[in-house]
C-alpha positions as CSV (number, residue, x, y, z in Angstrom):
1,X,0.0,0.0,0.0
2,X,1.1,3.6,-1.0
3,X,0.3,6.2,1.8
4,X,2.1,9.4,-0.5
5,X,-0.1,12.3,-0.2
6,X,0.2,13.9,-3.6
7,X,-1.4,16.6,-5.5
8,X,-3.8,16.6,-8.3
9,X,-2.6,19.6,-9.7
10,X,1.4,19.4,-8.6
11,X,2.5,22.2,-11.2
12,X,0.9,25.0,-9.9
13,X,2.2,23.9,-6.2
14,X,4.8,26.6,-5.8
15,X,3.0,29.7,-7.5
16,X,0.0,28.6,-5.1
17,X,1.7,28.9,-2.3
18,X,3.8,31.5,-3.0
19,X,0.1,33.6,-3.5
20,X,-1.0,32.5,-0.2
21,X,2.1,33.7,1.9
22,X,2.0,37.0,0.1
23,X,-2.1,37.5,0.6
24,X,-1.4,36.5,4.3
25,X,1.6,38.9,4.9
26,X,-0.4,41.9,3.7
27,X,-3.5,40.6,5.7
28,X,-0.9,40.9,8.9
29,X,0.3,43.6,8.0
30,X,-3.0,45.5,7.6
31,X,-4.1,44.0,11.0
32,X,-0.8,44.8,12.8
33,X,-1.7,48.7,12.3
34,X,-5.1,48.1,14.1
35,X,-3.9,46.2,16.2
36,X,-4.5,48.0,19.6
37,X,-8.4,48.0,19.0
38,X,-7.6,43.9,20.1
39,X,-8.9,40.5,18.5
40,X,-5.3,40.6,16.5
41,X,-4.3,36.8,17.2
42,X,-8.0,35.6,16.3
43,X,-8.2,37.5,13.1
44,X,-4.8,35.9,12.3
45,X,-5.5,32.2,13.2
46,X,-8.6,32.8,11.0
47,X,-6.8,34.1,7.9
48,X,-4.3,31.7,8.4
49,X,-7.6,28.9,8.2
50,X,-9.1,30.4,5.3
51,X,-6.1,30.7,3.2
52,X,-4.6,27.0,4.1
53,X,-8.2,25.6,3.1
54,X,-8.3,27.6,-0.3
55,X,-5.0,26.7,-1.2
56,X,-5.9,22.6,-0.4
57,X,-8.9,23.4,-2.9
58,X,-7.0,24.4,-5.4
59,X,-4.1,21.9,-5.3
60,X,-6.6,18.8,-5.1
61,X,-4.5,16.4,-2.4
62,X,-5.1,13.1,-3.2
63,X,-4.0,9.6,-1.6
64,X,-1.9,7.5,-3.7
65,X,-3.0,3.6,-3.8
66,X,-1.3,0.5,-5.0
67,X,-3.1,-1.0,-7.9
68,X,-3.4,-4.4,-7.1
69,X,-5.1,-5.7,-10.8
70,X,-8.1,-7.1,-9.1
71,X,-11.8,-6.8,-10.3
72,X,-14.5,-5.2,-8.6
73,X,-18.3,-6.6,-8.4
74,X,-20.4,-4.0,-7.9
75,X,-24.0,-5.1,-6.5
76,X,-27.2,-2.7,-6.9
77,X,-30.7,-3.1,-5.9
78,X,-32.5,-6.0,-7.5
79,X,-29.3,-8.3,-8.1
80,X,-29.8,-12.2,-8.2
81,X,-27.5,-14.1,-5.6
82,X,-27.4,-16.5,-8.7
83,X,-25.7,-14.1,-11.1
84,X,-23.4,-13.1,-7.7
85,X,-22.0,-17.0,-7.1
86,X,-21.4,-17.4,-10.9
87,X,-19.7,-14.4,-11.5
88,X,-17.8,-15.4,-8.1
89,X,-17.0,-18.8,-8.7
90,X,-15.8,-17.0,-12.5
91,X,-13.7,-14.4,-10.9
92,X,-11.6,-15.8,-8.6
93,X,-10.9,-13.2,-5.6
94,X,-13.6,-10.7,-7.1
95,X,-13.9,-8.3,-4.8
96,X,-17.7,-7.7,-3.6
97,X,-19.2,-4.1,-3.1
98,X,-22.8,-2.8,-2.1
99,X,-23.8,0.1,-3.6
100,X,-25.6,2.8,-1.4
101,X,-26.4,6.0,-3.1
102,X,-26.3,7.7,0.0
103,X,-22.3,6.4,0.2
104,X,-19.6,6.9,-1.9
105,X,-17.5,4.2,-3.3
106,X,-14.7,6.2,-5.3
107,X,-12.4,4.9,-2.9
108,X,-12.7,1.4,-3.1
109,X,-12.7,2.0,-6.7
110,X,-9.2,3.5,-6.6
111,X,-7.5,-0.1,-6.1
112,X,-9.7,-1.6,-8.4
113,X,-8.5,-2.2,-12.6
114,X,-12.6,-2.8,-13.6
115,X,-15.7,-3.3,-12.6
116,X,-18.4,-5.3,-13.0
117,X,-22.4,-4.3,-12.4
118,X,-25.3,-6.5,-11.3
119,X,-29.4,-5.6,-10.7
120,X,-31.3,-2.7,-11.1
121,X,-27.9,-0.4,-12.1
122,X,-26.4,3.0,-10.7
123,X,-28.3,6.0,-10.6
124,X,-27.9,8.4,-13.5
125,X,-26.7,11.3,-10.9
126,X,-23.9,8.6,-9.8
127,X,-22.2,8.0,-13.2
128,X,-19.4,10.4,-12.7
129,X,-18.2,8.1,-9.5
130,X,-17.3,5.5,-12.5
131,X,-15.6,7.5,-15.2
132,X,-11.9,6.4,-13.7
133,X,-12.9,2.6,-13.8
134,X,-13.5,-0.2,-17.0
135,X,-17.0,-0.7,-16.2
136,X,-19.3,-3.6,-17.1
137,X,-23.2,-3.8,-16.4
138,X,-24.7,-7.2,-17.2
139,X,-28.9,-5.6,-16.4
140,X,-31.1,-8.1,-15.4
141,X,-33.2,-9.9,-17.7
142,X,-36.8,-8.1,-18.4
143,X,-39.6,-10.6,-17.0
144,X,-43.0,-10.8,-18.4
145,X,-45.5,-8.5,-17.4
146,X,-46.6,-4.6,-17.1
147,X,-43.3,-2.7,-16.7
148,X,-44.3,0.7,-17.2
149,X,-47.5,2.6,-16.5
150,X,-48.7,6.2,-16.4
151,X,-52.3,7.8,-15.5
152,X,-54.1,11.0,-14.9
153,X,-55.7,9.5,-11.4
154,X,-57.0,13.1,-10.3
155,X,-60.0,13.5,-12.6
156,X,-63.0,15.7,-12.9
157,X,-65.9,14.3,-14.0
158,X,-66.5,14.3,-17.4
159,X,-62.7,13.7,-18.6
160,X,-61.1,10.7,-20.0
161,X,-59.1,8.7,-17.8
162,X,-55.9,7.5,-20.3
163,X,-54.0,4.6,-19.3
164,X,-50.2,4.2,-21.0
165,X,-48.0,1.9,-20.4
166,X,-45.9,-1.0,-21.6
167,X,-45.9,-4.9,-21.6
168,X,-43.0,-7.1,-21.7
169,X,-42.8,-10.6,-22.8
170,X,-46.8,-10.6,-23.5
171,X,-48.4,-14.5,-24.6
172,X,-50.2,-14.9,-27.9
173,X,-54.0,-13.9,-26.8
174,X,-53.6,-12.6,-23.8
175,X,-55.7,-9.8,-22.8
176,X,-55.1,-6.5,-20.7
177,X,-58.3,-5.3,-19.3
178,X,-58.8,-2.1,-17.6
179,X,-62.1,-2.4,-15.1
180,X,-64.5,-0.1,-12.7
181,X,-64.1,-0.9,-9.0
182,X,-67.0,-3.6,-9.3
183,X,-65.3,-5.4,-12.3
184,X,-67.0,-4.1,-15.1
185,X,-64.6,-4.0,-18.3
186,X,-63.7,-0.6,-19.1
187,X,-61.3,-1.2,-22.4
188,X,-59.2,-3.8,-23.4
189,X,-56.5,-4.9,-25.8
190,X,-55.6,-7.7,-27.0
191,X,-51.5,-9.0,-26.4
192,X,-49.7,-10.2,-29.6
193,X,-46.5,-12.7,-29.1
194,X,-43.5,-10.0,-29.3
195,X,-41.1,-9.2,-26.9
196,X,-42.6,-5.8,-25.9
197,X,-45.9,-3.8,-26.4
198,X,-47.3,-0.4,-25.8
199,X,-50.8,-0.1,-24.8
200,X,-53.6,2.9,-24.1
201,X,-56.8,2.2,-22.5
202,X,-59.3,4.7,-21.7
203,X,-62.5,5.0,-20.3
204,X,-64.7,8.3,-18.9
205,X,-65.6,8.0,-15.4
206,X,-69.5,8.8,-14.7
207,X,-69.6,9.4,-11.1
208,X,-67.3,11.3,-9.0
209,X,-65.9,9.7,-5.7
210,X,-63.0,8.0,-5.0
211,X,-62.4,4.8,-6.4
212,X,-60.2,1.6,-6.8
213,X,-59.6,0.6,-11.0
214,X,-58.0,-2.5,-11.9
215,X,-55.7,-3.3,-14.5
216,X,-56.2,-6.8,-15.0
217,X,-54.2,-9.6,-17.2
218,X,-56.3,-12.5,-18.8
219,X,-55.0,-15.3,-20.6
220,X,-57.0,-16.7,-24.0
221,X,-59.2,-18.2,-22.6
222,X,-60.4,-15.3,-20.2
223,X,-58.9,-16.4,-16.8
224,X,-57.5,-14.2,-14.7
225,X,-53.7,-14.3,-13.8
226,X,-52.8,-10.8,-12.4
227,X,-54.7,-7.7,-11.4
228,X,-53.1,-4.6,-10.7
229,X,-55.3,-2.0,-8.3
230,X,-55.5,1.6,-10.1
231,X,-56.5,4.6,-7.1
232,X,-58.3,7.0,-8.6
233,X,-59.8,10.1,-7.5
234,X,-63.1,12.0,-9.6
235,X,-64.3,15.4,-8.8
236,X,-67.4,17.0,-9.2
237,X,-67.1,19.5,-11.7
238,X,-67.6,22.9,-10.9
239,X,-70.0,25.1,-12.8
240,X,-68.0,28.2,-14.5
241,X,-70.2,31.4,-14.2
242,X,-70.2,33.6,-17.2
243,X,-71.9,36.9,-18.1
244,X,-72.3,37.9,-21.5
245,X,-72.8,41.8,-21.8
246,X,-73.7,42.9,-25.4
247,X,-75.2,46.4,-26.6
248,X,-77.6,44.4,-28.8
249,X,-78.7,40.5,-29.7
250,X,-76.2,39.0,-32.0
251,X,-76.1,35.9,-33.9
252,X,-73.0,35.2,-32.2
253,X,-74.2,35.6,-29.0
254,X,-77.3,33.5,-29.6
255,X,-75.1,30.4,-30.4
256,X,-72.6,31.2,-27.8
257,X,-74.7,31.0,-24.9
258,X,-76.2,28.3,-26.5
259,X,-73.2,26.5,-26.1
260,X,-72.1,27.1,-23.2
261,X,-75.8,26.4,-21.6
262,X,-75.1,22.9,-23.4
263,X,-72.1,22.1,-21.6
264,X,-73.3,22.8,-18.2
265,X,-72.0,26.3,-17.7
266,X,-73.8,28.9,-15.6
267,X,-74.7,32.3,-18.4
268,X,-76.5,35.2,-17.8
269,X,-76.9,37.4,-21.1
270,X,-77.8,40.9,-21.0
271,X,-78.5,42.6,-24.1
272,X,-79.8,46.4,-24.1
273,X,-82.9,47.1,-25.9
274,X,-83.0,50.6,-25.3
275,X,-81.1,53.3,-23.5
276,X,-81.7,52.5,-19.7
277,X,-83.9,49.2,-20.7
278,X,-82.2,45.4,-20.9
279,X,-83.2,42.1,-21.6
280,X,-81.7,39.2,-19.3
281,X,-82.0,35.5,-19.9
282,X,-80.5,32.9,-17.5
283,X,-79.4,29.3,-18.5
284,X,-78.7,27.0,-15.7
285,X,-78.7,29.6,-13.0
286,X,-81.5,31.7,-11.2
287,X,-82.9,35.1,-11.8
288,X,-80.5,37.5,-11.0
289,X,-80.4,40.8,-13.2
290,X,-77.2,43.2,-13.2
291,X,-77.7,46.8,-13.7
292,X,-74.4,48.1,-11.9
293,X,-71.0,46.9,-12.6
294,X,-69.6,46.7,-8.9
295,X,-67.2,44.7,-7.5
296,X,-69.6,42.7,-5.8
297,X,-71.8,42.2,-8.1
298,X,-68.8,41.1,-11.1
299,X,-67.4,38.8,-8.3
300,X,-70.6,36.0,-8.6
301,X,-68.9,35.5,-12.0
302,X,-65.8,33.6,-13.5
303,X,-66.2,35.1,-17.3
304,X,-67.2,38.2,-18.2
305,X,-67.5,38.6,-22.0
306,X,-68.8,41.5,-23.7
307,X,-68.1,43.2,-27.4
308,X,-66.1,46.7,-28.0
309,X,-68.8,49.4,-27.5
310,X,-70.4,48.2,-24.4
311,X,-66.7,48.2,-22.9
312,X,-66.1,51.6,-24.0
313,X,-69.5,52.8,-22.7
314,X,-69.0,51.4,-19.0
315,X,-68.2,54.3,-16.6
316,X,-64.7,54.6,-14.8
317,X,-65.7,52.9,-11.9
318,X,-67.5,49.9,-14.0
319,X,-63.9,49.8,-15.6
320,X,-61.7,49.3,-12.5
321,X,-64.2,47.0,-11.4
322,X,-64.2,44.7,-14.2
């Protein structure tokens, strides 16, 4: 074993400290004129601190180890003890190390000529630890089944609930079934014989609640071999209020508010017949006319949407309101 502290960057050594002497010379030499007003041998020792611990950060120290030409097995989450004894009964004195990503192993690296990976693999944030080693990552073989899976599992009523994912290894006629908390099938797809497959199954929810899906696997002849539970969480949705302000009846308007009555929103149209005289209507909402435009009488609504001249005619106050 080597036990040489060298430095990483040993070429700049003499300029660096060189620097450092001079910067803490002049620091002395400012304090020594104030010195009387006290705290001179504390200010020192802490120069003296700062500087020594820039200086280290610059020159990189490092530990010098002795190679010793052995290989490294590195295991990671979801390793098989099988793959670990044959690899050890291959390698001959491998040497064995857990990886934690909460530890570093750099150093047991540093004696180390190559490595070799097992299970799930390093984390992506960890791949600069292994840029000074050989490295070798035998990944686990891909069983069959669902390995990936997305959802939108906060829902308001009325939208689609989209299920993405992918199957590996399917069986010739198998079937993915996506079903209601009572077992109901939602969607399915059928599997073809490959060694992968993407799938989307959607459905739109009719009641709101929280509720338990299923993503279920059937073989061909309908029998169920896995079922996967799905959480999933429907709100009510909330009525958006709108007001519709217009000078005069438009065509526009009449099929707007049409519209929007049709999918569930809450409108109130007025439409000015003459000067000082309006004509309300009210789709999925009560009676409730508006003659001033106040703060708390703009604030029942979500949407206010009117056309050019009955903006410009509102009154300074209607304007900062709105």
């Amino acid at each position: 074993m080597i036990d040489k502290i060298s430095f990483v960057q040993q070429e700049l050594l003499l300029s660096i400290i060189l620097g450092g002497v001079l910067v803490f010379a002049a620091f002395i030499f400012k304090e020594w004129q104030t010195r009387n007003k006290g705290r001179f041998t504390l200010n020192a020792i802490v120069a003296f601190i700062t500087l020594f611990a820039l200086i280290l950060i610059v020159l990189e120290p490092s530990k010098e180890v002795e190679i010793q030409h052995k290989q490294g097995l590195l295991l990671t989450e979801g390793y098989r003890t099988t793959q670990q004894d044959s690899l050890e009964s291959i390698y001959e004195g491998i040497q064995v190390l857990e990886y934690n990503h909460k530890q570093s192993v750099r150093r047991a690296l540093d004696s180390l000529t190559s490595l070799v990976i097992i299970g799930d693999g390093v984390a992506p944030y960890d791949f600069y630890k292994l840029d000074s080693i050989p490295t070798i990552y035998l990944a686990n073989e891909i069983t069959s089944g669902i390995t990936k899976v997305k959802c939108n599992d906060h829902l308001v009523l009325g939208d689609e609930l989209r299920l993405n994912g992918t199957y590996a290894k399917p069986k010739l006629g198998s079937i993915l079934v996506l079903q209601d908390s009572r077992g109901n099938g939602l969607d399915s797809i059928l599997l073809k014989d490959k060694s992968s497959q993407n799938f989307s199954l959607t459905t739109v929810p009719k009641v709101s609640g929280d509720f338990i899906f299923k993503l279920s696997e059937k073989d061909s002849v309908g029998k169920m071999f896995a079922s996967n539970p799905l959480p999933i969480t429907i709100r009510k949705k909330e009525p958006i209020r709108v007001l519709i302000v217009n000078t005069f009846p438009t065509f526009e308007t009449k099929y707007l508010k049409n519209f929007l009555a049709d999918q569930g929103y809450e409108v109130t149209v007025r439409s000015q017949l003459t000067k000082g005289k309006f004509k309300f209507e009210y789709f999925n909402t009560k009676a409730s006319p508006i003659y001033q435009f106040t703060e708390e009488s703009l604030s029942k609504f979500n949407v206010v949407i009117t056309d050019t001249e009955t903006y410009f005619n509102f009154g300074k106050n209607g304007k900062k309101s709105l």
